[in-house]
C-alpha positions as CSV (number, residue, x, y, z in Angstrom):
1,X,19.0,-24.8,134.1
2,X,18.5,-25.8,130.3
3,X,19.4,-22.9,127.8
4,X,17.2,-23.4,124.1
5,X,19.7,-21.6,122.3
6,X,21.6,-24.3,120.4
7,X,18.0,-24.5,118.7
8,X,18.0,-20.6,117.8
9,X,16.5,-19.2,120.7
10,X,17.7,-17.9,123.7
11,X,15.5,-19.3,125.9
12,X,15.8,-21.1,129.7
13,X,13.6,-23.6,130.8
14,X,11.2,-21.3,132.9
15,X,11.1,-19.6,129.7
16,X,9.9,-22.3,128.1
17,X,7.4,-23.9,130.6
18,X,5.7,-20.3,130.9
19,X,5.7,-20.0,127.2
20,X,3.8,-23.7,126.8
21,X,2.1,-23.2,129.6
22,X,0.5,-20.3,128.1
23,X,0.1,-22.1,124.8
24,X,-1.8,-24.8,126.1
25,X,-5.0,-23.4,127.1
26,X,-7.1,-22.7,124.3
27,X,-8.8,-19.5,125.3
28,X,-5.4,-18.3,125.9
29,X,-4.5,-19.1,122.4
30,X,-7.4,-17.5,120.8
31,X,-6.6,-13.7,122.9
32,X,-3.2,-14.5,121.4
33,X,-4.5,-15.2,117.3
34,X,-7.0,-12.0,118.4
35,X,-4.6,-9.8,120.0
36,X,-1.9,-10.1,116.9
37,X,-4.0,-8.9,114.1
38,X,-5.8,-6.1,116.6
39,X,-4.8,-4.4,119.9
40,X,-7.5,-4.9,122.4
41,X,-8.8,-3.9,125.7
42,X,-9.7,-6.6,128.5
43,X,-13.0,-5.6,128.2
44,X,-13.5,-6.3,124.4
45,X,-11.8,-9.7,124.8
46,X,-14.4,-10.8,127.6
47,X,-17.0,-10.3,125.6
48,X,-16.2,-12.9,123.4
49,X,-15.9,-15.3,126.1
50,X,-18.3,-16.6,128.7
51,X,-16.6,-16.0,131.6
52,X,-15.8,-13.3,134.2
53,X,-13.7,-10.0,133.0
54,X,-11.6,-11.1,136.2
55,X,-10.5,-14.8,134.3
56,X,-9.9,-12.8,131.5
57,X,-7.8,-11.0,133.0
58,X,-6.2,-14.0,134.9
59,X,-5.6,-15.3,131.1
60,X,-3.9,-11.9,130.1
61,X,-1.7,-12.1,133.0
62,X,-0.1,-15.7,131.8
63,X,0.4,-14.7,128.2
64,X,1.9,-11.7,129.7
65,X,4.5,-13.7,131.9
66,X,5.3,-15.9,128.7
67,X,6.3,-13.1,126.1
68,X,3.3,-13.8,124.4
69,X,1.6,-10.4,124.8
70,X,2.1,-6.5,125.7
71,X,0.0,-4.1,127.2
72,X,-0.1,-0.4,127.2
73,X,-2.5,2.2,128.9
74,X,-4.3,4.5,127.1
75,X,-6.2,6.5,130.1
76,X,-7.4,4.3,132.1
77,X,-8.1,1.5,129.7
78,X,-4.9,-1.1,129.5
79,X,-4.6,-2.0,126.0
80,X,-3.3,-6.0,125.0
81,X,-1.6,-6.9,121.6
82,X,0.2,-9.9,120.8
83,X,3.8,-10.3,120.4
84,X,5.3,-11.8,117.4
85,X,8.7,-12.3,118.1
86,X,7.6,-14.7,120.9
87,X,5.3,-16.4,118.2
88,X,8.5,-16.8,116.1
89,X,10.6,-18.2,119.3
90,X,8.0,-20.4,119.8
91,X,8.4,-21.3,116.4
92,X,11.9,-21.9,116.3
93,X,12.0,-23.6,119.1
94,X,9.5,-26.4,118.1
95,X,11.2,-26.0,114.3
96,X,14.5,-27.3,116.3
97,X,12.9,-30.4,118.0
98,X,11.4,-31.4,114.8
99,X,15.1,-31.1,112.8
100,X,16.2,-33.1,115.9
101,X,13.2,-35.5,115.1
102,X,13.9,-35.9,111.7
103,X,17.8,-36.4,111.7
104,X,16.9,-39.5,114.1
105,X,14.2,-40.9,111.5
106,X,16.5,-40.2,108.8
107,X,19.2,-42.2,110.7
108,X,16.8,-45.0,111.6
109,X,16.1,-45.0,107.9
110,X,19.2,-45.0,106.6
111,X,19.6,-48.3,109.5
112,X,16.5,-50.3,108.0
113,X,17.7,-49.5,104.6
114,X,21.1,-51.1,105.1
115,X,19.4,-54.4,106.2
């Protein structure tokens, strides 16, 4: 098993499938954008969706695996609202492979230049 944190996150690898995994689907991504700037129930989210309150619920489930969001009960009614910190692991993480990205076309640069 991989750990992320020599890119500023302490992450392991099922960490990070789950949390790309999540990422990748882009209803799951809009429940994320919603559920950060307002806490939501299930039921509010599937109306702006046409599908089932079940895959909704299936969606929740996978951003909840990955960090990406929390719920809470109020009553009876399970309330959803993102999670920033995992937005700014996320974050980190892909801010890592693109230092790692750049040092390499920096030194191929640096290569060609010297040509």
């Amino acid at each position: 098993m991989v750990s992320y944190h020599k890119h500023g996150v302490d992450l392991s690898d099922d960490d990070v499938d789950r949390l790309f995994r999540a990422l990748a689907d882009a209803t799951r991504r809009d429940i994320v954008r919603r559920t950060l700037t307002d806490e939501c129930s299930i039921s509010d989210l599937a109306h702006h969706y046409d599908m089932s309150f079940a895959a909704v619920r299936k969606h929740v489930n996978v951003l909840e695996e990955a960090g990406l969001v929390t719920d809470g009960r109020h009553g009876r009614e399970r309330r959803i609202r993102g999670n920033p910190e995992a937005i700014r692991r996320a974050q980190t993480l892909l801010d890592g492979y693109e230092r790692l990205w750049r040092g390499r076309i920096d030194r191929l640069d640096a290569l060609l230049a010297d040509d």
